[in-house]
N, C-alpha and C positions, 0 to 999 in steps of 0.2 A: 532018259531025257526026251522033252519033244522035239518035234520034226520044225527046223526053222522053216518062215514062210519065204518065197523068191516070186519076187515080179512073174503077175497073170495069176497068181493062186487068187483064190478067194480068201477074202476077211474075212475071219469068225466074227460071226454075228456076236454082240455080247450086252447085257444091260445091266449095269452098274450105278450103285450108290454116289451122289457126289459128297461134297463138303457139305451140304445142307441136308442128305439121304435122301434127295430127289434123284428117281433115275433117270439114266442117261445112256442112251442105247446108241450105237454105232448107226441101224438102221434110221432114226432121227437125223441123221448129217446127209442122207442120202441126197445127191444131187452137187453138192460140193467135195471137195478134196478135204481128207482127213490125215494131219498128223496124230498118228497112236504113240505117243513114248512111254516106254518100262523103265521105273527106276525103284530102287531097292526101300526105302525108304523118309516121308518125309522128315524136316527138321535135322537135318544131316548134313554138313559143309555142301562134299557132292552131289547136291540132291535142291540143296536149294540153291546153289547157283545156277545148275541147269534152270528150273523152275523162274527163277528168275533173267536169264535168257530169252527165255521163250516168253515170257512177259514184256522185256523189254521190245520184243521183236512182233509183239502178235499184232500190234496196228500193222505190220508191212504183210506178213503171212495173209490177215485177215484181206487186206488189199489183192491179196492174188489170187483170192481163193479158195485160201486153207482154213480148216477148222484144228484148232490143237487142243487133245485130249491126254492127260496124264494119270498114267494107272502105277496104282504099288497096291501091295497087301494094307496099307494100312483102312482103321476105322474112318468114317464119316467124321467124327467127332476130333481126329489128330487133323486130319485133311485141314478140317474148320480152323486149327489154331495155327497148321502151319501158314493158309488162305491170307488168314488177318496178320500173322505177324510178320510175315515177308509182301505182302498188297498185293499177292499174287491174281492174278486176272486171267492167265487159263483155266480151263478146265478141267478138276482135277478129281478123279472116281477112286472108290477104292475096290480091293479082290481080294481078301485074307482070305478067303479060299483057295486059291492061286490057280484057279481054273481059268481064269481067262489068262494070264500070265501065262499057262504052261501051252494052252493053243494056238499062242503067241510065239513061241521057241522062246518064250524070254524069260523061265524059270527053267533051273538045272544047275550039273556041274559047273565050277569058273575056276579058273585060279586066282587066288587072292593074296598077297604078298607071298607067292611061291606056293601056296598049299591049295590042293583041289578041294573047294566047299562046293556045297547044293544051295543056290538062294536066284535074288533076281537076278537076270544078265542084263544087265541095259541094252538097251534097244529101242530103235524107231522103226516104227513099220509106216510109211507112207500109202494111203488108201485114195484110189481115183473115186470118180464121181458114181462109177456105179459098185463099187462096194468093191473091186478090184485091187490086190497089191500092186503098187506102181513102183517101191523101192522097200528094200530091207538092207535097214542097218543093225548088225550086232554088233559087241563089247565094246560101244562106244564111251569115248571118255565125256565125261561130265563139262566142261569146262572145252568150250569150241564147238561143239558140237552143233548147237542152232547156226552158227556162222556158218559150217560145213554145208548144214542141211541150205541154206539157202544160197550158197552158192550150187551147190548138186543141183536144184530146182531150178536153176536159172533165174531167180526173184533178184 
């Protein structure tokens, strides 16, 4: 399993496909605050109501500050239909390589209804302005979580 990240590490640099196959590099948000969240999969209950969380919330993040970027294994092409079918409005790349996932501590073992599988860990990793972890969150649950994140932030 990878090494999770902890406030003051450095962000893995990363540049990713979005929903369109335009990339989209962490290095590009340089100068504002970066939310990174890890979720397992689009078009999936947990997964799209997070997504849609952070959509409903990104006029107030974007007001603080914050840029919010959503990574899972999946293709450009899933991205695109989950983008349009739920109006989604972050930004949302994909890794089926799970290389950035895994420099992220956000691929590995979990428990999952009591059994140890290897897949994504959900995760936010919060990035300051100069490419800095300012907070790490893991096996965050789906469902609260943007609410959480903005209270932690003080927003």
């Amino acid at each position: 399993m990878s090494e999770r990240l902890t406030p003051g590490d450095t962000a893995p640099a990363f540049t990713l496909p979005d929903a369109d196959g335009k990339d989209v590099s962490l290095a590009g948000h340089r100068g504002r605050k970066v939310i990174v969240y890890f979720y397992p999969a689009a078009l999936t209950p947990g997964c799209t109501k997070q997504a849609c969380d952070f959509t409903d919330n990104l006029d107030l993040l974007a007001g603080a500050g914050y840029d919010v970027i959503g990574v899972s294994p999946d293709k450009p092409e899933k991205l695109a239909r989950f983008r349009d079918q739920e109006n989604l409005k972050v930004t949302l790349v994909g890794d089926p390589s799970k290389e950035v996932l895994e420099r992220y501590g956000a691929f590995g073992e979990k428990k999952m209804y009591g059994k140890t599988v290897t897949g994504v860990i959900r995760s936010t990793i919060v990035v300051d302005e100069q490419g800095k972890v300012e907070q790490a969150f893991y096996n965050v649950r789906a469902t609260g979580h943007v609410a959480k994140i903005i209270k932690d932030l003080g927003i």
